[in-house]
TORKOL-4160 file (C-alpha; in steps of 0.2 Angstrom, whole numbers, padded with zeros to 4 digits, m for minus):
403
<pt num="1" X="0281" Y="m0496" Z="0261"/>
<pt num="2" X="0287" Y="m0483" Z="0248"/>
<pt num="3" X="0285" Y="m0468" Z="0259"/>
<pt num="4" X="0292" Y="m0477" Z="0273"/>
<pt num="5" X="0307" Y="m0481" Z="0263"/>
<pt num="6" X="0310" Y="m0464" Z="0256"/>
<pt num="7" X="0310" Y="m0457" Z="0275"/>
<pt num="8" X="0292" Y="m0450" Z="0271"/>
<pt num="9" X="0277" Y="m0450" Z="0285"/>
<pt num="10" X="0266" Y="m0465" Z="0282"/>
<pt num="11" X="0249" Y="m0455" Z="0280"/>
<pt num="12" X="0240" Y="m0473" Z="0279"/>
<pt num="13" X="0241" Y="m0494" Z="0278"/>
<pt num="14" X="0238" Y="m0501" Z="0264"/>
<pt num="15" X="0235" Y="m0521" Z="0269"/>
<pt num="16" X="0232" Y="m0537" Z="0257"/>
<pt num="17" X="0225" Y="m0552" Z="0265"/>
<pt num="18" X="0228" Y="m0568" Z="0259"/>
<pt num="19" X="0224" Y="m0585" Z="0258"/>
<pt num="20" X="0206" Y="m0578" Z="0265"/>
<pt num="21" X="0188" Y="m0578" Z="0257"/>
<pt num="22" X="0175" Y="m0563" Z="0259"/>
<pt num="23" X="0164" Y="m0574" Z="0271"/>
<pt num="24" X="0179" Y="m0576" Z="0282"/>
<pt num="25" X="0183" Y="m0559" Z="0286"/>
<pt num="26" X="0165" Y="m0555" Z="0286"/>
<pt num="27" X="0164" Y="m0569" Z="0300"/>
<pt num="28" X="0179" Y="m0560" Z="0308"/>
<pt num="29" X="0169" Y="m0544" Z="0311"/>
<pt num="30" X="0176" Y="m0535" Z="0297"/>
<pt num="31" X="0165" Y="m0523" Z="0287"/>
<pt num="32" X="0161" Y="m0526" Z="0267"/>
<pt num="33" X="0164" Y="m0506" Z="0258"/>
<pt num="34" X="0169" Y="m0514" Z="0240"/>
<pt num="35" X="0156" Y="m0516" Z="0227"/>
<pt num="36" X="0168" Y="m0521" Z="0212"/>
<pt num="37" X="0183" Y="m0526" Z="0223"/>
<pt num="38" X="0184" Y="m0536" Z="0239"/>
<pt num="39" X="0187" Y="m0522" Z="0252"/>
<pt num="40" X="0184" Y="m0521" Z="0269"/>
<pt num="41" X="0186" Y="m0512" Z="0282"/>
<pt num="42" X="0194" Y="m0516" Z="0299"/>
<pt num="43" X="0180" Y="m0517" Z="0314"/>
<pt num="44" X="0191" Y="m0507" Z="0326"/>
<pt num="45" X="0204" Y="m0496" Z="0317"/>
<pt num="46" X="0193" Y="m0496" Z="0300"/>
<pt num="47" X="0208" Y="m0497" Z="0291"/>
<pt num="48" X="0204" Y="m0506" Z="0272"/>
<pt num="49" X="0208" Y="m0522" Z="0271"/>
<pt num="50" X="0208" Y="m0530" Z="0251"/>
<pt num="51" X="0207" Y="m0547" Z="0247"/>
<pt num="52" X="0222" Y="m0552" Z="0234"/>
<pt num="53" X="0217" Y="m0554" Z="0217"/>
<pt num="54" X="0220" Y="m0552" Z="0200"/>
<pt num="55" X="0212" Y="m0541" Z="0187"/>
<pt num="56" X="0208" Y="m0547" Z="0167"/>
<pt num="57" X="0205" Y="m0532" Z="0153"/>
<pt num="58" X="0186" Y="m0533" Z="0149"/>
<pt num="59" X="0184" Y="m0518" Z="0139"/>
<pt num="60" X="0189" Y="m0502" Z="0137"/>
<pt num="61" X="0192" Y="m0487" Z="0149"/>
<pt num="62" X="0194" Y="m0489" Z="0169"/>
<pt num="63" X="0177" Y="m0500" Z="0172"/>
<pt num="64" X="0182" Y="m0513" Z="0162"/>
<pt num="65" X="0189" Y="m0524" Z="0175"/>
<pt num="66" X="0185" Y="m0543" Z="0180"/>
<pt num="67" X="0191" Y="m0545" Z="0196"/>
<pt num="68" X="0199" Y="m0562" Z="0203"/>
<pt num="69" X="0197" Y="m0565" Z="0221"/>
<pt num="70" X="0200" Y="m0581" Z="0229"/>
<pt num="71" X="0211" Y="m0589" Z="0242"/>
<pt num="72" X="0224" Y="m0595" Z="0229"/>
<pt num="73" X="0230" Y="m0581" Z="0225"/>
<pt num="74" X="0246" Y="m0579" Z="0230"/>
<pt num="75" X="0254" Y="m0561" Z="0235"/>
<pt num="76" X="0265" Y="m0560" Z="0222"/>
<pt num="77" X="0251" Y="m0562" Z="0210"/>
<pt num="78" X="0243" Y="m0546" Z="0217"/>
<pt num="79" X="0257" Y="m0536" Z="0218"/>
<pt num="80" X="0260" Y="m0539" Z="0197"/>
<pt num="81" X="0244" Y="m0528" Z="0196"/>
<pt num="82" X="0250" Y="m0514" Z="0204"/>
<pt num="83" X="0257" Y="m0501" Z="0193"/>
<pt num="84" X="0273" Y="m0494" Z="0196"/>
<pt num="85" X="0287" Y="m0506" Z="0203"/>
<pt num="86" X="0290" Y="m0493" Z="0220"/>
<pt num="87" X="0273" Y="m0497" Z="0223"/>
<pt num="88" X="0274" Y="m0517" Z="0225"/>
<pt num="89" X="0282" Y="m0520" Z="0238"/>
<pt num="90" X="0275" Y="m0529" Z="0254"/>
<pt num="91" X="0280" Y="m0531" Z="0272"/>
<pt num="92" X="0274" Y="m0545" Z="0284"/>
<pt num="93" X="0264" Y="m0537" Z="0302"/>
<pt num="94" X="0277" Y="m0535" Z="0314"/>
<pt num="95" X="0294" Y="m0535" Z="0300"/>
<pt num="96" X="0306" Y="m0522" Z="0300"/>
<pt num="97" X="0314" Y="m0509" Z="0283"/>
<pt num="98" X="0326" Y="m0523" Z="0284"/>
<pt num="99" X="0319" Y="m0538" Z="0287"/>
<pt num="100" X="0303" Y="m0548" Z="0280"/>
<pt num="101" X="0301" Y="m0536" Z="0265"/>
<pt num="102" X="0293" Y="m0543" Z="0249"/>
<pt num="103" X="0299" Y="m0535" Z="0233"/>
<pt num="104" X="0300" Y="m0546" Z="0218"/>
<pt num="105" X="0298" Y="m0532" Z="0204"/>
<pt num="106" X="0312" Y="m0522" Z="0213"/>
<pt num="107" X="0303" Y="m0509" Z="0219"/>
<pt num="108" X="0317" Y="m0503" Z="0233"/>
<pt num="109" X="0331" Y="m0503" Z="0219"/>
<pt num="110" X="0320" Y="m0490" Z="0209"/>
<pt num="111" X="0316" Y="m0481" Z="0225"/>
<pt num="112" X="0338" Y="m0480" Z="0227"/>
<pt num="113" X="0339" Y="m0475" Z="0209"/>
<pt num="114" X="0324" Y="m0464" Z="0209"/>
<pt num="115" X="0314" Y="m0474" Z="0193"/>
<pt num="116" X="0296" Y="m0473" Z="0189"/>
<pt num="117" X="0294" Y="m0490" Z="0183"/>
<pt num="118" X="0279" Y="m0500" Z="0179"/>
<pt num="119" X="0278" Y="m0518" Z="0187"/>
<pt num="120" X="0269" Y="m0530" Z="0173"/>
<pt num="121" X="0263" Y="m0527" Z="0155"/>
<pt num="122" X="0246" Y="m0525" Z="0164"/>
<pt num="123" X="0248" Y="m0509" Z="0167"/>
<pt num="124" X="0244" Y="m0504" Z="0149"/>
<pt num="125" X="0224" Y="m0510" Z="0156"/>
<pt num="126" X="0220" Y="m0496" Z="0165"/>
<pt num="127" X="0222" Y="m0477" Z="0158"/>
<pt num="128" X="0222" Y="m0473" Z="0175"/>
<pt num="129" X="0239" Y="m0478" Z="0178"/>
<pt num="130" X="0245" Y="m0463" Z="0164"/>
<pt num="131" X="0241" Y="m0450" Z="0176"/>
<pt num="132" X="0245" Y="m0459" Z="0192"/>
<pt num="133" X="0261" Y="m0459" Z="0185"/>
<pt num="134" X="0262" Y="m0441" Z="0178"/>
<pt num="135" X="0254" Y="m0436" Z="0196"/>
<pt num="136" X="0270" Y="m0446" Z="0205"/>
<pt num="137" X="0282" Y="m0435" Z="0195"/>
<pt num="138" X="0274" Y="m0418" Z="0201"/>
<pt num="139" X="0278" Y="m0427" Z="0218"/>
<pt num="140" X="0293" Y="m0437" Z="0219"/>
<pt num="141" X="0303" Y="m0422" Z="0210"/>
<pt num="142" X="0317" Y="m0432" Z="0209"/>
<pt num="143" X="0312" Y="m0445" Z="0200"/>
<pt num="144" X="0313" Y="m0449" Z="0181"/>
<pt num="145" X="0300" Y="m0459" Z="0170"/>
<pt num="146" X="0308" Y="m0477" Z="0164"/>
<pt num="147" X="0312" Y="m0475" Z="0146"/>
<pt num="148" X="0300" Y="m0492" Z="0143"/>
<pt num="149" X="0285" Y="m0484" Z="0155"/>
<pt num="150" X="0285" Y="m0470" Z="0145"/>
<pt num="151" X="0285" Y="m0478" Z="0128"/>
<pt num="152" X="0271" Y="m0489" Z="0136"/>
<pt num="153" X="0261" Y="m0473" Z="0141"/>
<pt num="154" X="0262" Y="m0465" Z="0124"/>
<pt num="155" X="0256" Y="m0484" Z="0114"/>
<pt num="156" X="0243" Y="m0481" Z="0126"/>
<pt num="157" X="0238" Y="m0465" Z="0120"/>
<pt num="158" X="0240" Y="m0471" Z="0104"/>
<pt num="159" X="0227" Y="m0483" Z="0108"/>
<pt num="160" X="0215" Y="m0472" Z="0112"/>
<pt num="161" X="0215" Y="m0479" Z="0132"/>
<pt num="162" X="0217" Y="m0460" Z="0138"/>
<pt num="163" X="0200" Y="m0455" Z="0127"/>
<pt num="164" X="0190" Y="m0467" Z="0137"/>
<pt num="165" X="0194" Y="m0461" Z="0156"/>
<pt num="166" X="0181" Y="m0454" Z="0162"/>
<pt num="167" X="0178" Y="m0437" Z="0169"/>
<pt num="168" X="0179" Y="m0439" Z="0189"/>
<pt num="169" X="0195" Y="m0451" Z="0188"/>
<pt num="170" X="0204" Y="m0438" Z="0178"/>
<pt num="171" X="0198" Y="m0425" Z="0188"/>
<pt num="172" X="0205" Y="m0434" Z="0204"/>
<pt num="173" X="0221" Y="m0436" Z="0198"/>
<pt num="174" X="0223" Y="m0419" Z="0190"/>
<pt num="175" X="0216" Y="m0411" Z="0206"/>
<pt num="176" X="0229" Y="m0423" Z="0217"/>
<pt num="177" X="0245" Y="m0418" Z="0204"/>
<pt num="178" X="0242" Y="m0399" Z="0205"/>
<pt num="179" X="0242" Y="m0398" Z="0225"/>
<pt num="180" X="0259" Y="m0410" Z="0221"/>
<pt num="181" X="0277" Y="m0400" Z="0227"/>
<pt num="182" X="0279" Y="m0396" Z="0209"/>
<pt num="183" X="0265" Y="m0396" Z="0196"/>
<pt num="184" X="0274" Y="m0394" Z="0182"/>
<pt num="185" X="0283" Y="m0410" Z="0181"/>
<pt num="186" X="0265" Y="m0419" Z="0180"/>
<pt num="187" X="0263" Y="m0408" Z="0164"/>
<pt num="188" X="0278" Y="m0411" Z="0157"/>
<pt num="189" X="0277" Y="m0431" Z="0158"/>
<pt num="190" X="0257" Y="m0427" Z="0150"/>
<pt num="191" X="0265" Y="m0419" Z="0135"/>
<pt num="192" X="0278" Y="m0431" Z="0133"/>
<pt num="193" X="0269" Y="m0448" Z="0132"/>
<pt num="194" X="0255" Y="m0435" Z="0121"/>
<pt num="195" X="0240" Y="m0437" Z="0134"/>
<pt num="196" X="0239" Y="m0419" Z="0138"/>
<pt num="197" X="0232" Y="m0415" Z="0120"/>
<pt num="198" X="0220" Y="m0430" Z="0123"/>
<pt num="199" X="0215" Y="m0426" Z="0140"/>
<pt num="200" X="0217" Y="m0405" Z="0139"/>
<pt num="201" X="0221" Y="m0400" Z="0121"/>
<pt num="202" X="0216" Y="m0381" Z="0128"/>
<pt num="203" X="0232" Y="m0382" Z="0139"/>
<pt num="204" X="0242" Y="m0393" Z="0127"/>
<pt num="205" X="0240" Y="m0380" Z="0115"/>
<pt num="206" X="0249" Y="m0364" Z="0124"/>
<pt num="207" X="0266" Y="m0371" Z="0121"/>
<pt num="208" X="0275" Y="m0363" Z="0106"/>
<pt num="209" X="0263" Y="m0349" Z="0107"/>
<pt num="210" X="0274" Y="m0332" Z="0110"/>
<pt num="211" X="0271" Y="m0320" Z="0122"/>
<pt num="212" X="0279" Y="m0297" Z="0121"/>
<pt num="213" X="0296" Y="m0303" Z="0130"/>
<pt num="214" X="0293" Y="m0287" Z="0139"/>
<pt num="215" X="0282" Y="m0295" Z="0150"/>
<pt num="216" X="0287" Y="m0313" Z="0148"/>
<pt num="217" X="0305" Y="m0314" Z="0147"/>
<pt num="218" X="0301" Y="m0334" Z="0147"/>
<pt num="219" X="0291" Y="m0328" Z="0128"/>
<pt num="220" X="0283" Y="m0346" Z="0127"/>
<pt num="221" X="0266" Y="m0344" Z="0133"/>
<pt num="222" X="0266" Y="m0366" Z="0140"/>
<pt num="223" X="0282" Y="m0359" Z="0149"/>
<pt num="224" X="0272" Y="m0348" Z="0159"/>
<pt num="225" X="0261" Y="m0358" Z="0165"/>
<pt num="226" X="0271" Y="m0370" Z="0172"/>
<pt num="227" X="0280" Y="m0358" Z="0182"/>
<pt num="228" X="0266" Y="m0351" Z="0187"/>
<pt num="229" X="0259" Y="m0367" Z="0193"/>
<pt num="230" X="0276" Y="m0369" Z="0202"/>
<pt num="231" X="0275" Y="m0351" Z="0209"/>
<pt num="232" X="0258" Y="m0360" Z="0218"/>
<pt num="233" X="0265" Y="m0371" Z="0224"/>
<pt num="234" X="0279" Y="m0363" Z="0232"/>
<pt num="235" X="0266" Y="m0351" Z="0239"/>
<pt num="236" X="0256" Y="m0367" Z="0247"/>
<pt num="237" X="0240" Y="m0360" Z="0237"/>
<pt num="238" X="0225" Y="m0370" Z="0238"/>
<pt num="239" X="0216" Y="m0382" Z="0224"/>
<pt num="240" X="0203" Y="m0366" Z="0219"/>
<pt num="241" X="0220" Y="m0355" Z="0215"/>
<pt num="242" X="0230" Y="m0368" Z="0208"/>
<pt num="243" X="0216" Y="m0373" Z="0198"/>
<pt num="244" X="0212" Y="m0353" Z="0193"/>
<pt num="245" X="0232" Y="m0352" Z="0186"/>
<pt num="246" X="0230" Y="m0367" Z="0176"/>
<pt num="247" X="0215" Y="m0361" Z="0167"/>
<pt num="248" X="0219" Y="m0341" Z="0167"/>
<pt num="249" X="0228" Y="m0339" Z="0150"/>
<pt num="250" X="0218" Y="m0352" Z="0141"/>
<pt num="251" X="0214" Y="m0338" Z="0127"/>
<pt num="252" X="0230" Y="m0336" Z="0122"/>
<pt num="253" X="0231" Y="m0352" Z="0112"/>
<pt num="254" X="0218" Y="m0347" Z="0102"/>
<pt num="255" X="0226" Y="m0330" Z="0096"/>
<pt num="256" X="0227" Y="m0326" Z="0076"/>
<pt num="257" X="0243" Y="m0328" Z="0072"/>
<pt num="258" X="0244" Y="m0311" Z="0062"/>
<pt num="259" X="0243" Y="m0302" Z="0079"/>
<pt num="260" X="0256" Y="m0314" Z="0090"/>
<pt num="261" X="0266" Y="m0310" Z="0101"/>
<pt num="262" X="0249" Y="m0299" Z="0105"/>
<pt num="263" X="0236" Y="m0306" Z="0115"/>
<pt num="264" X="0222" Y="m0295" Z="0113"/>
<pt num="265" X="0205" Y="m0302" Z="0120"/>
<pt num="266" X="0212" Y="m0316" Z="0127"/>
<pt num="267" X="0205" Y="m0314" Z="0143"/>
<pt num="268" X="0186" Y="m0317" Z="0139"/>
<pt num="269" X="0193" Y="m0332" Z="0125"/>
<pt num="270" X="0200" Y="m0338" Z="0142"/>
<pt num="271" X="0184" Y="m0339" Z="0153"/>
<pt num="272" X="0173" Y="m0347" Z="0139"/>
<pt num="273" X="0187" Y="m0360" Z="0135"/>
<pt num="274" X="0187" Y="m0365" Z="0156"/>
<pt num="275" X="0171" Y="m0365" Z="0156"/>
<pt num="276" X="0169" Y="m0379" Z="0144"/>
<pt num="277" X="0185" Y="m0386" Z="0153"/>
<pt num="278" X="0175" Y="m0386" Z="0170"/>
<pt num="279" X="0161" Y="m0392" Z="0164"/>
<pt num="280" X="0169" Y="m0408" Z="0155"/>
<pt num="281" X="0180" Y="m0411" Z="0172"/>
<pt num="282" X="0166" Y="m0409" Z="0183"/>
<pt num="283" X="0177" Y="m0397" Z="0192"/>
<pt num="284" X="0171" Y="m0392" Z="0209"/>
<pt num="285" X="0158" Y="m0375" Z="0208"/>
<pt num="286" X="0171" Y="m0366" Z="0220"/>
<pt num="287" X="0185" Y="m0369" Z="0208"/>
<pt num="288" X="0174" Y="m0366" Z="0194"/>
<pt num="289" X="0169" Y="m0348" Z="0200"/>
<pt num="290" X="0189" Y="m0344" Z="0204"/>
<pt num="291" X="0194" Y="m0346" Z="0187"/>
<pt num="292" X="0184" Y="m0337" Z="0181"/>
<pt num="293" X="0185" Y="m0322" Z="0191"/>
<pt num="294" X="0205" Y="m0324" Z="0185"/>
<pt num="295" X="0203" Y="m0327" Z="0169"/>
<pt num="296" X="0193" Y="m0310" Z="0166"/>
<pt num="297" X="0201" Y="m0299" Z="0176"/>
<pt num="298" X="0220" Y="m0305" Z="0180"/>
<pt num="299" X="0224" Y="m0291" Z="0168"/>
<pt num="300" X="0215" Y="m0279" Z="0177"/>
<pt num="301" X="0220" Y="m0284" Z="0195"/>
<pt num="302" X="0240" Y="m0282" Z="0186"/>
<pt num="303" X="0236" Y="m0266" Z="0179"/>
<pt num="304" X="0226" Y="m0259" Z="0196"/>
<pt num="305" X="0241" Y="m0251" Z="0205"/>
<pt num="306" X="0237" Y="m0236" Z="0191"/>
<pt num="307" X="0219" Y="m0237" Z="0195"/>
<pt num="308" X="0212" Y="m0222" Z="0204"/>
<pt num="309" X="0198" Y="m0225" Z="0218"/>
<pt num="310" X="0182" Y="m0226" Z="0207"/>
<pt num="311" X="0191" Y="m0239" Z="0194"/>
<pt num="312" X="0196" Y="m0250" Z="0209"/>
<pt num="313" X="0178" Y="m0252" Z="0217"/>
<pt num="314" X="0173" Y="m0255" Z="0196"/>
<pt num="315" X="0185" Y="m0269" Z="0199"/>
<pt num="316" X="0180" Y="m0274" Z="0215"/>
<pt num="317" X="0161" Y="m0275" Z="0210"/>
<pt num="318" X="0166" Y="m0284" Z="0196"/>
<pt num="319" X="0175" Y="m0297" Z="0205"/>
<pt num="320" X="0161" Y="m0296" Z="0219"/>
<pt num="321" X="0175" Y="m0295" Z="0231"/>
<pt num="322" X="0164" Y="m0284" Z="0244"/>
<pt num="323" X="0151" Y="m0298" Z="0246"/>
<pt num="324" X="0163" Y="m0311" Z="0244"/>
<pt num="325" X="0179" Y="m0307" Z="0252"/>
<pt num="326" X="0187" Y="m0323" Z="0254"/>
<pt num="327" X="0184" Y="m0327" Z="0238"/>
<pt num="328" X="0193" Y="m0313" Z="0233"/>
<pt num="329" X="0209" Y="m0316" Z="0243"/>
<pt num="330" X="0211" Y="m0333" Z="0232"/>
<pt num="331" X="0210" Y="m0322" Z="0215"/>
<pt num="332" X="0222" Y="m0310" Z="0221"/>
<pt num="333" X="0236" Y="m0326" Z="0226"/>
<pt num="334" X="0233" Y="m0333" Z="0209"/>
<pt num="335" X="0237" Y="m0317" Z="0201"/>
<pt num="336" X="0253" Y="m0315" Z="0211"/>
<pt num="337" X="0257" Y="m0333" Z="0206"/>
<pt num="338" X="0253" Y="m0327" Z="0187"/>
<pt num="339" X="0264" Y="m0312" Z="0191"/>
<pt num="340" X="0280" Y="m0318" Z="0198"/>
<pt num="341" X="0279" Y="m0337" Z="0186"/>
<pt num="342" X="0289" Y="m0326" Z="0174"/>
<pt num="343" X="0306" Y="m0328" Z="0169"/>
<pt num="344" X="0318" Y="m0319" Z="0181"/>
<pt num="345" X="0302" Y="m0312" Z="0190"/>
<pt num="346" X="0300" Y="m0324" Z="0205"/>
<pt num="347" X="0305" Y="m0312" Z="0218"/>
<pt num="348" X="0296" Y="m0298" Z="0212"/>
<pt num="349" X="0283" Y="m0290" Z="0226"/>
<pt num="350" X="0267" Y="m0290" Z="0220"/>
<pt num="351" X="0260" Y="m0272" Z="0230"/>
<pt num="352" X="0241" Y="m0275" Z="0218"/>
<pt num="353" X="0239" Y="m0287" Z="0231"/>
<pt num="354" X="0239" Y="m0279" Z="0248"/>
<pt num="355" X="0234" Y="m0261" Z="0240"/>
<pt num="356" X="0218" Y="m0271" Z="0231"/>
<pt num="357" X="0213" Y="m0281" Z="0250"/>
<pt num="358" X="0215" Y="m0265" Z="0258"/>
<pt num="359" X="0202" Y="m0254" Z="0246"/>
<pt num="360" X="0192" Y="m0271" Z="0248"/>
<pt num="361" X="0191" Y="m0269" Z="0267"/>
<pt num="362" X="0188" Y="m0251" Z="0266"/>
<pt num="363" X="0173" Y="m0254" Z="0254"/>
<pt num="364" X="0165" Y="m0270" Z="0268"/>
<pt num="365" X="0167" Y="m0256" Z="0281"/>
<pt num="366" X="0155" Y="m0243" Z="0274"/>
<pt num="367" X="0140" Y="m0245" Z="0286"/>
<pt num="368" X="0125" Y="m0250" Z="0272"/>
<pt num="369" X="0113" Y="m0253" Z="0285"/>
<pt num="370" X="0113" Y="m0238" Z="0292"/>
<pt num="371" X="0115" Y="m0228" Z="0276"/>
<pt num="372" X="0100" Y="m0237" Z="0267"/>
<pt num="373" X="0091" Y="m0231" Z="0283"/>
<pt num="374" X="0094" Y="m0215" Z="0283"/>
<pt num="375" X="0091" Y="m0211" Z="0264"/>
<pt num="376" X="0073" Y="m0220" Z="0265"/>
<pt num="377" X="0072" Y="m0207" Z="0279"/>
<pt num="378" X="0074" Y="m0195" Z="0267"/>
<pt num="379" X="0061" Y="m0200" Z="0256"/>
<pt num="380" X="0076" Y="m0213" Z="0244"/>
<pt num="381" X="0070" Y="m0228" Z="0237"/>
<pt num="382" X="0077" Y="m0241" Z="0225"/>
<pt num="383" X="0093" Y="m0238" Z="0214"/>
<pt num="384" X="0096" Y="m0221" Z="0224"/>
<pt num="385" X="0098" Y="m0230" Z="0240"/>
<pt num="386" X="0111" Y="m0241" Z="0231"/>
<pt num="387" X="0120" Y="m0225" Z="0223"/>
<pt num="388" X="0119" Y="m0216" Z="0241"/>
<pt num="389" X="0129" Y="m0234" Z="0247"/>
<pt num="390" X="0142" Y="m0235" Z="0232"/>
<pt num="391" X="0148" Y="m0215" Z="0233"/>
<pt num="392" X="0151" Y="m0220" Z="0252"/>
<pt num="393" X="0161" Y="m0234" Z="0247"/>
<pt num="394" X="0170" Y="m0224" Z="0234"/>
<pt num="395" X="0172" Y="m0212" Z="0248"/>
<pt num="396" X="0181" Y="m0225" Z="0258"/>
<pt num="397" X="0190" Y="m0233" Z="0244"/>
<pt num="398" X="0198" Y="m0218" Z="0239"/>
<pt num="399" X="0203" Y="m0212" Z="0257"/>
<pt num="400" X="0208" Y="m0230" Z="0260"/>
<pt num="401" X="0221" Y="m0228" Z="0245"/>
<pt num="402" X="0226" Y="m0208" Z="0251"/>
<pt num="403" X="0221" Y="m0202" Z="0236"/>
């Protein structure tokens, strides 16, 4: 109903069934998926179907639920535990946007005065509902957090709800909010209600850090990041690459002070501290192996357009872009992002980009086969095979780059 009545496609249905019980619908044909909530799934357009309910705080974190099912509860009832007001609103089969809508926590007045609101004081039960709310921001970019939401959220925090979530809910929403049209807004609403230091003190931490103006006009290292997140979205990246910029500059928040606005080292500080990110995430392998190729060499990939042909196919090995080309392309669109989410720099061409691809292709081209075979015909074996390989790849790389 909320996307419908913001003009938005209606990716799915979302239906509540009431007055039923479980053996009904199973009766009916439908198919049982829930194993802590009554769901179930249509027998012919296998849309989800949910029984109303209610929901009572058990314990701490997002498993600690008692779910309510039962014919007498009623449809306002389950539209109190929803969590934001623009997302409790109900239609009857068959009713029109004008007619037959059900709203009685105002959900189509904050949707006309563009309000994250939540519904009841039940929202404070499930941590969840902090990022849902942060990801909704990164969304619906025209939208502002209710003052009384956000001072929720941060009592919350306070609470220590945020420290109990566990790995793969965070993970989904933070993978949902950075592919969101801006990504930095979801950050923004983290910091304010004090969840990102909870949830990702090594990103929470970059802000006030300084950065040589001469590269960053924007100076504040927190600053950057969010616009290179942005920059990723604007340049429809995937997850891997938004991913890749969130984690590239982790280093920098570890930098002695008596060196700022200097950054020396920070790259490898970087890929150790997204490492332990990942793995406390559970972040997907592919995204896992992007950031780190970015982390360690998004200052090289910067500083390749000086590079001469044997220092690129360094990089390139390093990287492992020649067996892994695809790959590759993702690093190179995340240090464009890095490169233009700079103050005053968002228009900038980003030549390392194409120049890099192009030595890449080059370098793929090189027959190995063939070459392999003929130095063993010559009486090579082992590591001078692979030398006879690499100075024809050099060869290519260099030609490739008309040096």
């Amino acid at each position: 109903m909320r996307d419908a009545l913001l003009g938005l496609p209606v990716q799915d249905n979302d239906w509540v069934v009431v007055g039923a019980t479980p053996q009904q619908l199973i009766d009916a044909g439908y198919l049982p998926v829930g194993k802590d909530f009554p769901v179930f799934l249509h027998p012919i357009t296998r849309e989800e179907y949910a029984l109303a309910r209610t929901e009572r705080k058990t314990a701490r974190g997002y498993h600690g639920f008692a779910v309510h099912s039962a014919p007498d509860v009623t449809l306002e009832q389950d539209l109190a535990r929803r969590d934001l007001t623009i997302n409790s609103i109900a239609q009857e089969p068959g009713a029109t946007l004008t007619s037959g809508l059900f709203d009685p926590y105002f959900g189509q007045k904050d949707i006309a005065d563009r309000v994250l609101r939540h519904v009841t004081d039940a929202f404070r039960e499930d941590p969840v509902r902090i990022l849902r709310v942060a990801r909704f921001a990164a969304r619906f970019t025209d939208f502002t957090v209710a003052p009384e939401t956000m001072d929720l959220m941060r009592q919350m925090v306070a609470d220590g709800e945020a420290g109990a979530l566990v790995a793969e809910r965070v993970w989904q929403e933070l993978s949902r909010g950075l592919m969101e049209r801006q990504p930095s807004r979801m950050f923004a609403v983290l910091r304010d209600c004090g969840a990102l230091k909870v949830l990702l003190p090594e990103v929470d931490r970059l802000w006030g850090v300084p950065q040589r103006a001469d590269y960053h006009p924007e100076i504040d290292t927190g600053v950057h990041l969010m616009m290179v997140l942005d920059m990723a979205a604007r340049l429809n990246a995937p997850l891997t690459v938004r991913y890749a910029c969130l984690c590239h500059d982790l280093g920098k928040g570890t930098t002695p002070a008596d060196v700022l606005p200097r950054h020396i080292g920070h790259e490898q500080r970087s890929a150790k501290l997204l490492r332990g990110v990942s793995e406390r995430l559970r972040a997907p392998t592919d995204c896992r192996e992007l950031a780190d190729v970015v982390a360690l060499e998004h200052g090289n990939i910067h500083r390749s357009a000086e590079f001469n042909a044997a220092a690129v196919l360094r990089l390139l090995e390093r990287c492992d872009a020649i067996r892994k080309p695809a790959r590759f392309d993702e690093a190179l669109l995340a240090c464009e992002c890095d490169a233009r989410g700079r103050g005053g720099l968002s228009e900038q061409p980003y030549p390392q980009r194409e120049r890099l691809a192009l030595a890449r292709d080059a370098a793929r081209a090189v027959p190995t086969a063939g070459l392999a075979e003929a130095a063993q015909a010559e009486g090579l074996s082992g590591p001078a095979v692979g030398e006879r390989i690499r100075a024809a790849r050099l060869a290519a790389v260099a030609h490739a780059l008309g040096a």
